[in-house]
C-alpha positions as CSV (number, residue, x, y, z in Angstrom):
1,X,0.0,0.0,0.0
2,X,2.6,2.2,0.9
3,X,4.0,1.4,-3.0
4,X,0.4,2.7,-4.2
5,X,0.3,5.4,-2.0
6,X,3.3,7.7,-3.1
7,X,2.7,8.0,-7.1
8,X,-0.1,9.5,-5.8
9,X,1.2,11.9,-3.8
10,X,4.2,12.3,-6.9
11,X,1.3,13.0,-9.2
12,X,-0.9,15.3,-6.8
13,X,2.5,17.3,-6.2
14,X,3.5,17.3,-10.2
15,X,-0.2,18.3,-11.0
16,X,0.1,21.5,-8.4
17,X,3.0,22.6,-10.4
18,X,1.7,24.1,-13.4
19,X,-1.5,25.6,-12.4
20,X,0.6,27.8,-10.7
21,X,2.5,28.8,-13.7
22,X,-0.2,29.2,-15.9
23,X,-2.0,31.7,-13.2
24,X,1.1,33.8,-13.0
25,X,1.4,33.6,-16.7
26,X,-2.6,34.5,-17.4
27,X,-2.3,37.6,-15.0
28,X,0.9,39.2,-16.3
29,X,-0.7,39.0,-20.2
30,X,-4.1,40.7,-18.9
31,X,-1.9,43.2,-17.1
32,X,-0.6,44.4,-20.6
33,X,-3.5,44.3,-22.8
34,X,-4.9,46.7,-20.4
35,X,-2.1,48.7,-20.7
36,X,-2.3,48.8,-24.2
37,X,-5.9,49.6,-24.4
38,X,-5.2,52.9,-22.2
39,X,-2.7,53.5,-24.7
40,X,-4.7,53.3,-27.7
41,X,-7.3,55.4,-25.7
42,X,-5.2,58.1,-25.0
43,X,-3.8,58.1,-28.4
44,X,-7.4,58.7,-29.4
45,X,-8.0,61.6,-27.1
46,X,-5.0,62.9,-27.7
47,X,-5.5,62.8,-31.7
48,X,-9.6,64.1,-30.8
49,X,-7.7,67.0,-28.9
50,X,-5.3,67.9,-31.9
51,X,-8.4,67.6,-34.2
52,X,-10.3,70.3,-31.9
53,X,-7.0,72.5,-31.5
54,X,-7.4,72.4,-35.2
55,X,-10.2,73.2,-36.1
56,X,-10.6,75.8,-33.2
57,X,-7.3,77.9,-34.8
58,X,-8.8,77.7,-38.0
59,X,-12.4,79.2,-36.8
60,X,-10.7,82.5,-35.7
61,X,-10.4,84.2,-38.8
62,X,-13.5,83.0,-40.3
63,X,-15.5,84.1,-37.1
64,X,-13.8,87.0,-36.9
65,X,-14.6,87.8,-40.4
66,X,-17.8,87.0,-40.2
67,X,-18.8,89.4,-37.1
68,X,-16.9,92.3,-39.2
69,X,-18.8,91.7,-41.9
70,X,-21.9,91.2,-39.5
71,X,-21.3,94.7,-38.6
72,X,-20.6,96.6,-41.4
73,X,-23.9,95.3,-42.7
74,X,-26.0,95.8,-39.6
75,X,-26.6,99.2,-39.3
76,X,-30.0,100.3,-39.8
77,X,-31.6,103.5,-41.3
78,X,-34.6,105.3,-40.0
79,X,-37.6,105.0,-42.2
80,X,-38.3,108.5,-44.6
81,X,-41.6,109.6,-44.6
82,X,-43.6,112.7,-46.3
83,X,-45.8,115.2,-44.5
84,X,-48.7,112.6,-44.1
85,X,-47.0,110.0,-43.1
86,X,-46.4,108.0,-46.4
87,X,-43.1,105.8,-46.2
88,X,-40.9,107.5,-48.8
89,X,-38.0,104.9,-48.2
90,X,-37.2,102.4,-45.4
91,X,-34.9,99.0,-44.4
92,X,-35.9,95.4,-45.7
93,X,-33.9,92.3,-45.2
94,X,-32.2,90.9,-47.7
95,X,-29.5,87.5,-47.6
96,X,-25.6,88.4,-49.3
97,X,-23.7,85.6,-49.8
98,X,-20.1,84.8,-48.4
99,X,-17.6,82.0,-48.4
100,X,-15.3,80.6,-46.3
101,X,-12.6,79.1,-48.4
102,X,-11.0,77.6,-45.6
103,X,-13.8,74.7,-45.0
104,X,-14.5,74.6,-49.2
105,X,-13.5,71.0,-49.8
106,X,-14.2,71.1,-53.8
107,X,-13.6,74.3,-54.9
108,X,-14.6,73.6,-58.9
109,X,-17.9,72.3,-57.6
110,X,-18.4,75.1,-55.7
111,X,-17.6,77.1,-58.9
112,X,-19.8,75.4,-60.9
113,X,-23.0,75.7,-58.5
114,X,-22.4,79.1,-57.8
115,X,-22.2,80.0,-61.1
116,X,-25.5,78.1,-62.2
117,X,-27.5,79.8,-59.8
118,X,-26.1,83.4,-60.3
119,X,-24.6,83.3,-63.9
120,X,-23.5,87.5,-63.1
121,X,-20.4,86.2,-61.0
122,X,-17.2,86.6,-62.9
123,X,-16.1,82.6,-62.9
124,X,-12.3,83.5,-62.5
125,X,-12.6,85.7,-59.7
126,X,-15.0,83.0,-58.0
127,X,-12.5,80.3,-58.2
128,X,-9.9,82.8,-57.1
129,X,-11.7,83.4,-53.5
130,X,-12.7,79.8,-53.2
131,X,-9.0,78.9,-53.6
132,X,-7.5,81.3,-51.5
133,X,-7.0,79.8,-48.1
134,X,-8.7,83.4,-46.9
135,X,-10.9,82.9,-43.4
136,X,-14.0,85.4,-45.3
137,X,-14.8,86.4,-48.6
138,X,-17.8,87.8,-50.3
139,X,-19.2,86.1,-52.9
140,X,-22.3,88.4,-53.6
141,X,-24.1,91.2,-51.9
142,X,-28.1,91.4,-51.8
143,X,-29.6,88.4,-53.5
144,X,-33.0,87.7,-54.0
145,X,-34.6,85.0,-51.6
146,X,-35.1,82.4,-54.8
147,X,-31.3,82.5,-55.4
148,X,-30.8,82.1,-51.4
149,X,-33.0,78.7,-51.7
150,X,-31.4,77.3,-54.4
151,X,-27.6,78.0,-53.4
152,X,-28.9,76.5,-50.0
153,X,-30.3,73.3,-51.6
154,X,-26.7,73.0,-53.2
155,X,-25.3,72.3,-50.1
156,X,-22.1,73.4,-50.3
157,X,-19.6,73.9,-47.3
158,X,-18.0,76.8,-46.2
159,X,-21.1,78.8,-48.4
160,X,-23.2,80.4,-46.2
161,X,-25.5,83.8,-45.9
162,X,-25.5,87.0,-43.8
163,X,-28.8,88.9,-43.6
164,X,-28.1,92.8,-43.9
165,X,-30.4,95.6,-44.4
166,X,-31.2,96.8,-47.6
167,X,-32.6,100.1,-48.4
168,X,-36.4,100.1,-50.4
169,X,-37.8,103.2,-51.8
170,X,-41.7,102.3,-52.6
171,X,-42.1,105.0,-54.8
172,X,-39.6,104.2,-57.3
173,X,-38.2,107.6,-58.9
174,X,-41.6,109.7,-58.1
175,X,-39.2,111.3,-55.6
176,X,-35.6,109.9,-56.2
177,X,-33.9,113.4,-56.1
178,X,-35.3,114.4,-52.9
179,X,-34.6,111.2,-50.7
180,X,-30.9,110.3,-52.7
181,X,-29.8,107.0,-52.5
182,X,-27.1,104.6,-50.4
183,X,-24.3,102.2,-50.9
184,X,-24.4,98.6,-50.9
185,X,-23.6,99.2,-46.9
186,X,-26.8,101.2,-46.2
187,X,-24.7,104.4,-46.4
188,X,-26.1,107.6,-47.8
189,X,-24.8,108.6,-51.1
190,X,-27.1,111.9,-52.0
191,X,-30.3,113.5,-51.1
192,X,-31.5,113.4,-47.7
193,X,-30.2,110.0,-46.9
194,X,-26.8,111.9,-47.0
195,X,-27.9,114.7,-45.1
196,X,-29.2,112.0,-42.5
197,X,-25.4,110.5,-42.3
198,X,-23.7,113.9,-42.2
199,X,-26.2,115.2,-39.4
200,X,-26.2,112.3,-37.0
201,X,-26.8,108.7,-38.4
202,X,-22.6,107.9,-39.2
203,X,-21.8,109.2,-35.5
204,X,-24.3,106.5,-33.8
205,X,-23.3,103.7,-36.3
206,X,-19.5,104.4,-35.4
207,X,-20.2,104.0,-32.0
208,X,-22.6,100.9,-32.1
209,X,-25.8,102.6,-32.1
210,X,-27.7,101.5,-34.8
211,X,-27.1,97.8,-35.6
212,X,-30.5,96.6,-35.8
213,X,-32.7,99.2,-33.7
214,X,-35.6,100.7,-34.7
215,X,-35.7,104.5,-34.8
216,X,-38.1,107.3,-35.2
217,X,-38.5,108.0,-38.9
218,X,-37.4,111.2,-40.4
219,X,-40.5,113.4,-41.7
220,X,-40.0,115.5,-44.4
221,X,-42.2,118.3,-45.8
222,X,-42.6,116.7,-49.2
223,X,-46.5,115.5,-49.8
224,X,-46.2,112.9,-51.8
225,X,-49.7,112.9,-53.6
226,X,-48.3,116.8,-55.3
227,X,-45.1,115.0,-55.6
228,X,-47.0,112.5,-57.7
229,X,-48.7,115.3,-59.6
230,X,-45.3,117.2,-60.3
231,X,-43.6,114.4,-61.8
232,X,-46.5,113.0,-64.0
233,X,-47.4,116.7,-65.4
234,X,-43.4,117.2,-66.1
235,X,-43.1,113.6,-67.6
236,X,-46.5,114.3,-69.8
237,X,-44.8,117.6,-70.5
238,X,-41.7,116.2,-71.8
239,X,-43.0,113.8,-73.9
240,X,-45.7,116.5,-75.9
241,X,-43.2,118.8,-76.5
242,X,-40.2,116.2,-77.1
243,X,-37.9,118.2,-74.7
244,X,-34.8,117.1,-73.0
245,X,-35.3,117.8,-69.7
246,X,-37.3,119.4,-66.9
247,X,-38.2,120.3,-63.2
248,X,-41.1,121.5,-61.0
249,X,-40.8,122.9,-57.7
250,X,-43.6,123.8,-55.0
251,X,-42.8,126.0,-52.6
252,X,-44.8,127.0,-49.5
253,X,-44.7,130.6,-49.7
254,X,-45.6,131.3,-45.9
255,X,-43.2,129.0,-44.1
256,X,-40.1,127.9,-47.2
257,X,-40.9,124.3,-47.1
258,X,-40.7,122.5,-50.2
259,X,-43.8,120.4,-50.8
260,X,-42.7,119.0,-54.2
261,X,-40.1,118.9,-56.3
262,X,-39.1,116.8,-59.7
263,X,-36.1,117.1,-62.1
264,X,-36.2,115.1,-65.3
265,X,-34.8,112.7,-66.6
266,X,-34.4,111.3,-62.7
267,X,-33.3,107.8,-61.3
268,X,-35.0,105.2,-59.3
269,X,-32.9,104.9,-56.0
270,X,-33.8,101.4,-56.0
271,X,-30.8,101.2,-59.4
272,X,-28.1,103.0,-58.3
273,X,-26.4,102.6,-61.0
274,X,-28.8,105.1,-62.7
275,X,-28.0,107.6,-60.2
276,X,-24.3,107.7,-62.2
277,X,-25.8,108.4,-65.4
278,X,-25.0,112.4,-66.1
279,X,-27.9,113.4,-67.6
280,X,-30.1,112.5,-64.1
281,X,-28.4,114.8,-61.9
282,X,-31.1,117.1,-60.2
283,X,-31.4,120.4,-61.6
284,X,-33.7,121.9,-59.4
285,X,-31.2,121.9,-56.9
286,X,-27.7,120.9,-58.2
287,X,-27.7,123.1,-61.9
288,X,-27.6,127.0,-62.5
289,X,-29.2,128.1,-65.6
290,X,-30.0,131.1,-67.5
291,X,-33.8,131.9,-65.9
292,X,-34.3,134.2,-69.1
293,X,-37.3,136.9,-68.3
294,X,-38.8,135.4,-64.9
295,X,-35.9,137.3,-63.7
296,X,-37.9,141.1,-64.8
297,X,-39.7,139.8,-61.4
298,X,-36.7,140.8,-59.4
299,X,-35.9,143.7,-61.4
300,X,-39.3,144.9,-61.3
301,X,-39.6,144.3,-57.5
302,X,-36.1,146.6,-57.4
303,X,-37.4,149.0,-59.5
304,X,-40.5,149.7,-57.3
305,X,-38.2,148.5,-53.9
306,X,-36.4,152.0,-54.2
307,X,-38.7,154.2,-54.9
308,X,-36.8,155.5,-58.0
309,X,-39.7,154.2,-60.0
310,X,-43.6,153.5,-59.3
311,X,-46.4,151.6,-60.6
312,X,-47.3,154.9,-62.5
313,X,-44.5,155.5,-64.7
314,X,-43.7,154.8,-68.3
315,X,-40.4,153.9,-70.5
316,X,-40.2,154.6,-74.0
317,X,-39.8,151.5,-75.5
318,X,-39.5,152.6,-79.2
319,X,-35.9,152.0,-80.3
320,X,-33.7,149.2,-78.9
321,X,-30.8,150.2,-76.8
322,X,-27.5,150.0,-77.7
323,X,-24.4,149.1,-75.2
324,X,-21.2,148.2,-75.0
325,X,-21.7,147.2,-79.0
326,X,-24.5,145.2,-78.5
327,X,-28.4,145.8,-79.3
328,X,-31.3,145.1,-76.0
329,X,-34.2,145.0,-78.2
330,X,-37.8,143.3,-77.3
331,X,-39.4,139.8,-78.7
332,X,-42.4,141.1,-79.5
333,X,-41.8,145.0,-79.1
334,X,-44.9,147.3,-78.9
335,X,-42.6,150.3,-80.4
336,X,-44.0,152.9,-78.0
337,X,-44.1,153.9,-74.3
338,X,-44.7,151.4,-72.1
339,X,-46.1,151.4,-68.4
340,X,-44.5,149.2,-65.8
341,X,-47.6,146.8,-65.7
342,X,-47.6,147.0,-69.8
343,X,-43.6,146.3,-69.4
344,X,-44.3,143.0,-67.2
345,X,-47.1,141.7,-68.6
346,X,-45.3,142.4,-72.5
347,X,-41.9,141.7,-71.5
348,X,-40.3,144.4,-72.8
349,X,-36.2,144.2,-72.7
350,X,-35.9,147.5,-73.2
351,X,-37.9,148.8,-70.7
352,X,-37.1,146.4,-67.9
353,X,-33.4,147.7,-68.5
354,X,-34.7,151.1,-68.1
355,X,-36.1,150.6,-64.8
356,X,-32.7,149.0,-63.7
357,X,-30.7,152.3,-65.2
358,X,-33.2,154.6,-63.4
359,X,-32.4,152.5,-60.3
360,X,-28.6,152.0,-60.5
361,X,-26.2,149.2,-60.9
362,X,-24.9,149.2,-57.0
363,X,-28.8,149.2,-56.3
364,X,-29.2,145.8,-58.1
365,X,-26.3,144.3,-57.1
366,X,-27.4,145.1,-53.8
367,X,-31.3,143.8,-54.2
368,X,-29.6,140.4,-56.0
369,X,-28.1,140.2,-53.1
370,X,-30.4,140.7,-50.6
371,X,-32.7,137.8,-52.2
372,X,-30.3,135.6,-51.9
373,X,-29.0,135.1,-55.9
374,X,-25.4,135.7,-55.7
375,X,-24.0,133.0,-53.3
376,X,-25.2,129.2,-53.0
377,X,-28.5,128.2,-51.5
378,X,-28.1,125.7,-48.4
379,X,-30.5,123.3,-48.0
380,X,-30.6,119.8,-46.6
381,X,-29.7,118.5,-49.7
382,X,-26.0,118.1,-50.6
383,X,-26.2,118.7,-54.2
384,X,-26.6,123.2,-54.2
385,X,-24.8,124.5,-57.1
386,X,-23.5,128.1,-56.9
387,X,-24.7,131.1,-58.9
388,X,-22.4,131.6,-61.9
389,X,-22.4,135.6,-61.9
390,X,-20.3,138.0,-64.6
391,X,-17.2,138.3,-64.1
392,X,-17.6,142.3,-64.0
393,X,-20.9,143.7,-62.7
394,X,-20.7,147.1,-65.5
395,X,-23.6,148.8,-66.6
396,X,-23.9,146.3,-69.8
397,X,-23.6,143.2,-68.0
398,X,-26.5,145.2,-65.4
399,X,-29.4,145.8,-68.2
400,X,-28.8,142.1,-69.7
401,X,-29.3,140.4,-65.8
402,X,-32.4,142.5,-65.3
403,X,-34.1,140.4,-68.3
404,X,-32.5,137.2,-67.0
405,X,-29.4,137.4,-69.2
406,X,-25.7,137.2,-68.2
407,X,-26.6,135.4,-64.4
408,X,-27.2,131.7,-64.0
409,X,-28.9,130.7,-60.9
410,X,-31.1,127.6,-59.4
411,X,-34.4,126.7,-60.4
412,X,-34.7,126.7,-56.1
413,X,-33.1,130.2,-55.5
414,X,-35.3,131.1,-58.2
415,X,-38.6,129.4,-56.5
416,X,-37.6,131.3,-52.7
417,X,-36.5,134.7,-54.0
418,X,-40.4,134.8,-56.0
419,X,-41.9,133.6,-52.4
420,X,-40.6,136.7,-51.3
421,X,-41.5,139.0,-53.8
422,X,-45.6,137.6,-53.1
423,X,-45.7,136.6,-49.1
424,X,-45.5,140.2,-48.0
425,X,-41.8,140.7,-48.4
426,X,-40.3,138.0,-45.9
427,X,-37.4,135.6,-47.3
428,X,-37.7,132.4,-46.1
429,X,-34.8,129.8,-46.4
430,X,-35.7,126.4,-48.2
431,X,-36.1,123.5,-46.1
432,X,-36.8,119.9,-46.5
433,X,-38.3,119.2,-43.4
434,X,-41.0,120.8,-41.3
435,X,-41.3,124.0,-40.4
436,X,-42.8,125.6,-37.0
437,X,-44.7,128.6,-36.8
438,X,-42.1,129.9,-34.1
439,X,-39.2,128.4,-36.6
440,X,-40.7,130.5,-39.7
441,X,-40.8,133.9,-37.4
442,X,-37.1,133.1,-36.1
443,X,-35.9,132.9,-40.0
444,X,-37.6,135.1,-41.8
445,X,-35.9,138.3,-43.4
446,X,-38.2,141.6,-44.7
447,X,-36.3,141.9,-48.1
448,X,-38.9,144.5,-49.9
449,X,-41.9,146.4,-48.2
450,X,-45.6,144.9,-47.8
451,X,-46.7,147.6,-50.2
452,X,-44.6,146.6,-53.2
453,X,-45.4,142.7,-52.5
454,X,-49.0,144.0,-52.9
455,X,-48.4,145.6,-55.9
456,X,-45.8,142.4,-57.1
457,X,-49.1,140.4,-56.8
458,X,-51.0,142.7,-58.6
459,X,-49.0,142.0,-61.8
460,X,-48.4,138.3,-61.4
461,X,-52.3,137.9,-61.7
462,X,-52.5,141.0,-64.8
463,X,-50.2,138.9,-66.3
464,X,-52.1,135.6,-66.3
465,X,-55.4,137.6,-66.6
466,X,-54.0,139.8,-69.8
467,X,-50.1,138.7,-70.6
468,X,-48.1,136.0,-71.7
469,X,-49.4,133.5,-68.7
470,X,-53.2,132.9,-69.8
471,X,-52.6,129.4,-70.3
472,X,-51.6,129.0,-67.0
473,X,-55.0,130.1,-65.1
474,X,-57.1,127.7,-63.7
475,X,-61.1,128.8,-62.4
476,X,-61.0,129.4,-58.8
477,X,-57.5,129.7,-58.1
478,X,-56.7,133.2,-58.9
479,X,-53.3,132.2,-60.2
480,X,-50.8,135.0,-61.3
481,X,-47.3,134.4,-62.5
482,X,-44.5,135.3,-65.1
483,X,-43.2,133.4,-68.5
484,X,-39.2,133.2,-69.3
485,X,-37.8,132.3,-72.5
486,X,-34.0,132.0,-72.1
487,X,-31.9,131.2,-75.3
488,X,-29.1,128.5,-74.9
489,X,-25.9,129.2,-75.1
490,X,-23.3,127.2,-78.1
491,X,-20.1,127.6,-78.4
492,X,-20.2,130.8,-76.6
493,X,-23.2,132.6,-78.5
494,X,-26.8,132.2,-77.7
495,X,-29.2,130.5,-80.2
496,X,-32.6,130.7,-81.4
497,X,-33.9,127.4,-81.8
498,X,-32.8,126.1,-78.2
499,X,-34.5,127.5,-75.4
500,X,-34.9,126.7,-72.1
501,X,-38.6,128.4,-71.1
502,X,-39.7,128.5,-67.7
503,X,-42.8,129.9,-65.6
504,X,-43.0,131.1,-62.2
505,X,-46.3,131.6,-60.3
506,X,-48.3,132.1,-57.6
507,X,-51.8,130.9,-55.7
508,X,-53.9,132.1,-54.4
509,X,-53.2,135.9,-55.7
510,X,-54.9,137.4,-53.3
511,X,-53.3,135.6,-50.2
512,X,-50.3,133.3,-52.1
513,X,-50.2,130.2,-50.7
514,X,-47.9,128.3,-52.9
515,X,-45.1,129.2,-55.3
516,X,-44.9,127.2,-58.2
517,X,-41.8,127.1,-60.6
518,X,-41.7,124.8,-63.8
519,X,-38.7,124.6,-66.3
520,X,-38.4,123.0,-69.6
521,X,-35.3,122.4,-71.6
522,X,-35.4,122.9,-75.0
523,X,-39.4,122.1,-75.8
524,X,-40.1,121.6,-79.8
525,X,-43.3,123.6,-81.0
526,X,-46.8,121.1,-79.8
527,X,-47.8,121.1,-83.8
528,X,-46.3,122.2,-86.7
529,X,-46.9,126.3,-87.5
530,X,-46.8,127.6,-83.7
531,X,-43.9,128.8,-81.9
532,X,-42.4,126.8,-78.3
533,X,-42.3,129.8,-76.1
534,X,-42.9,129.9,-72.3
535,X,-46.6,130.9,-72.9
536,X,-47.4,127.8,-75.0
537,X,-45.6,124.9,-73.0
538,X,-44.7,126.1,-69.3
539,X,-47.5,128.2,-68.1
540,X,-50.5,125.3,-69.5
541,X,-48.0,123.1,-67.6
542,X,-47.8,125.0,-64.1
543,X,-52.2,125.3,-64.4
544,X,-52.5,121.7,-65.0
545,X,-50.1,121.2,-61.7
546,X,-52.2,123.4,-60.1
547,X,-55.8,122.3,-61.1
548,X,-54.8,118.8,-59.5
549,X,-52.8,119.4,-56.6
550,X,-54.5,122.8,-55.0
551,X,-57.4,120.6,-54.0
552,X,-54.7,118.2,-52.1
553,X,-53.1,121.0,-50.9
554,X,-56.0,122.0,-49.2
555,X,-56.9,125.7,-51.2
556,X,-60.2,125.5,-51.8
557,X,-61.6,127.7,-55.4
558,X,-63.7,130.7,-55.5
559,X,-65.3,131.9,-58.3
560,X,-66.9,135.1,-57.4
561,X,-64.2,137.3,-58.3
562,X,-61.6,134.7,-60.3
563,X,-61.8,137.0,-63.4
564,X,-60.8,140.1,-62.0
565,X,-57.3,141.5,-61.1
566,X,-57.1,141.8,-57.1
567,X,-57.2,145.4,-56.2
568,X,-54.4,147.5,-54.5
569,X,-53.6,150.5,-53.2
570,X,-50.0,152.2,-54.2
């Protein structure tokens, strides 16, 4: 037994042997594939960590970018509206596209969606800021919501779109000259929109204050319904008398605000690009001219202003005048003495320059002056041209500026001089915007007397009631005003198939209202076998402004006395 009993023991103890082996052996290998799995983790994090370290230093210049951009773009305009209340211009939203080349992955698909959707793009330049490494470029500013969709749907990374404010103007050009335009970045280029950026708007949006807020909108004193009127009667006008160009002003005689005004051919400020086309600049405001006769007004007004001539007294108007080797003679001359209401409502040359000899040459230099003709006319607008004056002021160059030769000035300084003459003497700076009552008596300047603005009156209506302006009347209205037929100048000399006719008026006569100033370039006869002066083509113009827009305007007609020259006392 004892033989049996130790190969047991031998075999129990052999047995023992290698389970203790193996156990060490099975520990130690689990040991390192642990290891190695933390290993491989932390390579993983630390390759996720390099990935994010990545990315995140190539998100600062496109973030960056993009919150410049976001700026530039965010700044808001207050909304423009006329006298009622109409909007005149305001802000919409709009998408601009932009691109990160950085994050493009194929930059000749991108190409060749971009260009599929907005064929415009110049493809070099495209592929140029796709492939430039740059953090922000932009691709194309203010594109309509269809082309948005459809460059979305591409889905192209690193393409994207900023939403900026763009500026709309629901009228179109009805009053393009009067609110301007802006840039691509919402900044004002002309009109008031400038005047806005000079006065106050640019100093908030440098410091921050106008990125998307809402602010009270600017009122103006334009109405936009005789705005309307203005512009259709002008555009009518050009058309049926094939002329070149044009503008219309009204004026409020009692306070200067300007209520309309139009200068053809004009520009919708929703196309700026028009605004760069020469022949749309605004003349009413921004071009001097030669106002021809409207001009024996002032001289008139003058005359009477210094008591060295009144209502009563004649000029013999029989033989033209001859100065400085040149001939003053009249269009239509009556070849005999004249009185000063015969000389107005005629137009006599020769004896408007009469009354300026009998008043003096320092004396009209002076009145010129004093109304505001010599020097340029502010008004909110930017674009004020100055007067062009002769270059000496002698007696010659004296008798041709009383007949509105030899002195170019505004349709506008033209418009507020004339409110003087008929508002009781008082000149009134021009304004856009509107005026109080307390404002009005702050600015207001007594230029000539009461009694000659009486007697100013007087002949504005005789001369729509028996002169060159009877086309102009309209029933009711008691309108009065005076015609101008200025020959061009060419190459130095003045010609007598171009003209640039004119007519400035007045309502109501009795108590004027409203000043109203129309100017045609170069009109063409209506019909074969009549002529194309002031009479035939500015002064039906001015009544047909009148007949629709004095009922806006609030002036109601009266026909008891609208045949009969108001009555004064001298």
């Amino acid at each position: 037994m004892t033989m049996i009993s130790e190969p047991a023991s031998f075999l129990q103890v052999r047995r023992s042997q290698p389970r203790s082996v193996q156990g060490s052996v099975s520990s130690s290998a689990v040991k390192s594939r642990v290891y190695v799995a933390m290993l491989a983790f932390a390579c993983v994090y630390l390759a996720i960590a390099g990935r994010l370290v990545h990315l995140a230093q190539m998100d600062v210049a496109p973030a960056n970018a993009w919150i410049s951009a976001q700026d530039a773009i965010a700044a808001s305009r207050p909304d423009l509206i006329d006298r009622n209340g109409e909007i005149l211009a305001t802000d919409i939203k709009t998408a601009s596209l932009y691109a990160e080349p950085r994050r493009i992955l194929d930059v000749d698909e991108a190409v060749e969606g971009l260009i599929r959707v907005l064929p415009d793009l110049n493809e070099d330049i495209v592929r140029r800021r796709l492939s430039s490494g740059a953090g922000f470029v932009w691709l194309q500013r203010e594109i309509t919501p269809k082309q948005a969709e459809t460059i979305h749907n591409l889905g192209l990374p690193g393409v994207g779109f900023l939403s900026e404010s763009q500026r709309f103007y629901p009228g179109g050009p009805t009053a393009g000259h009067i609110v301007g335009s802006v840039n691509v970045d919402n900044q004002g280029l002309a009109g008031i929109e400038k005047f806005i950026d000079d006065s106050w708007l640019s100093d908030l949006q440098s410091l921050g204050f106008a990125s998307d807020r809402s602010m009270e909108p600017v009122r103006l004193s334009v109405d936009l319904r005789v705005q309307h009127v203005v512009r259709d009667e002008l555009v009518k006008a050009m058309e049926r008398y094939r002329a070149i160009a044009a503008a219309g002003i009204v004026l409020d005689a009692k306070t200067g605000e300007v209520v309309a005004m139009s200068s053809l051919p004009d520009y919708d400020p929703n196309d700026r690009a028009q605004a760069l086309e020469k022949d749309r600049l605004n003349r009413a405001t921004g071009g001097v001219f030669e106002m021809g006769s409207v001009f024996k007004t002032f001289t008139t007004a003058m005359a009477l202003d210094s008591g060295a001539v009144s209502i009563n007294d004649s000029f013999d108007a029989t033989r033209p005048i001859r100065a400085g080797g040149r001939t003053i003679s009249d269009f239509h001359g009556k070849n005999r003495i004249l009185s000063v209401p015969e000389i107005f409502i005629y137009s006599s040359n020769i004896g408007t320059a009469k009354m300026m000899l009998a008043t003096g040459v320092a004396r009209q230099q002076e009145f010129m002056e004093r109304l505001h003709l010599t020097k340029r006319l502010k008004t909110e607008l930017p674009e004020n041209a100055a007067p062009l004056l002769p270059p000496k002021w002698n007696e010659l160059a004296a008798m041709t500026i009383s007949f509105g030769h030899g002195i170019s000035v505004t349709p506008m300084q033209t418009a507020v001089a004339a409110a003087a003459l008929v508002n009781g003497g008082k000149l009134l700076p021009p304004t856009f915007q509107p005026r109080t009552q307390e404002e009005v008596e702050a600015l207001e300047k007594q230029v000539i007397s009461p009694e000659v603005s009486r007697v100013m009156r007087y002949l504005f209506r005789l001369n729509v009631l028996s002169g060159s302006g009877k086309r102009a009347d309209v029933p009711g209205y008691t309108v009065g005003g005076k015609t101008g037929t200025a020959e061009k100048i060419e190459n130095g000399k003045y010609v007598s198939n171009k003209r640039r006719n004119s007519f400035l008026s007045a309502f109501p006569m009795d108590d004027p209202r409203y000043v109203v100033l129309v100017v045609i370039d170069e009109p063409k006869p209506e019909r074969e076998g009549i002529g194309a002066t002031a009479g035939l083509n500015t002064a039906p113009v001015t009544g047909a402004i009148i007949r629709r827009a004095a009922p806006m305007l609030g002036v109601m007609p009266r026909f008891s006395q609208g045949d009969e020259p108001i009555e004064i006392s001298y």
